[in-house]
C-alpha positions in Angstrom: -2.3 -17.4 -0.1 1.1 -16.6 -0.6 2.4 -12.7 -1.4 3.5 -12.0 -4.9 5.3 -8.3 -6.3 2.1 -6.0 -6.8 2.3 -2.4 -8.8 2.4 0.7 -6.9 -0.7 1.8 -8.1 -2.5 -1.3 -7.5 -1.7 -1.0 -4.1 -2.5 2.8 -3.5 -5.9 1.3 -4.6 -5.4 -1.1 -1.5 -5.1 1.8 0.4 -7.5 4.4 -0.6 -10.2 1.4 0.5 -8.9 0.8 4.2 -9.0 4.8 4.6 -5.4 6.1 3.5 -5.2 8.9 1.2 -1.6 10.4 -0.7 -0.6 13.6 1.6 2.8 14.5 -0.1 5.6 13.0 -2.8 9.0 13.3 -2.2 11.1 11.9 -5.5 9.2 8.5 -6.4 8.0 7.7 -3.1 4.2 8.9 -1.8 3.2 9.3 1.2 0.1 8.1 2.6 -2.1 8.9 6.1 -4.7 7.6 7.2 -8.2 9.8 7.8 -9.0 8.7 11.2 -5.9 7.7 13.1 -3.2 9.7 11.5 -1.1 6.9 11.2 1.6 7.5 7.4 3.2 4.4 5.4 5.5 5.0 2.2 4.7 4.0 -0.9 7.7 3.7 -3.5 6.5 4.8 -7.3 9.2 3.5 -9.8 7.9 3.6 -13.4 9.2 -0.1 -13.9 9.1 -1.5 -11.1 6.6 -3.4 -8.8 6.7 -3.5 -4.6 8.3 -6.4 -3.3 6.9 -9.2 -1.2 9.8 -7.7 1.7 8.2 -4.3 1.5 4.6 -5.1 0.8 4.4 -7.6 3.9 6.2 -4.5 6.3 3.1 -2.1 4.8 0.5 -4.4 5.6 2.1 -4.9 9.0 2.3 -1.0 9.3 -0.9 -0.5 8.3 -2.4 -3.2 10.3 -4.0 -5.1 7.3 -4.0 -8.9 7.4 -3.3 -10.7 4.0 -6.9 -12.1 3.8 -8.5 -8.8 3.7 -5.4 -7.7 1.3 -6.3 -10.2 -1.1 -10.0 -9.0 -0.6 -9.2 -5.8 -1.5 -6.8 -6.6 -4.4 -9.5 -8.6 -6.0 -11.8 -5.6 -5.8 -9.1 -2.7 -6.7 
């Protein structure tokens, strides 16, 4: 299935189910770590707009999530 732009929120809902919870905010951009392994990826928050495909496939890289289990989640969130 091919990536498409998703909202911020939708995909701190992404998150919060594959263990990553919002630490700190700095300007529009939270930052997220994960429970066990420490590991932090950036989520940008701008009122009107959505996360690109660019950005969204580096976070699921970052985050070690493949885009089956993303589009798992999505449905779900």
């Amino acid at each position: 299935m091919k990536l498409v732009p998703v909202a911020p929120s939708k995909l701190a809902k992404v998150l919060g189910h594959v263990g990553y919870f919002p630490v700190r905010k700095k300007g529009s951009h939270v930052i997220f770590e994960h429970a066990e392994t420490g590991r932090i990826t950036v989520v940008p928050f701008h009122s009107t707009k959505k996360v690109g495909v660019g950005l969204l496939s580096l976070i699921l890289r970052e985050i070690g999530l493949s885009r089956e289990n993303y589009f798992e989640l999505l449905k779900k969130s």
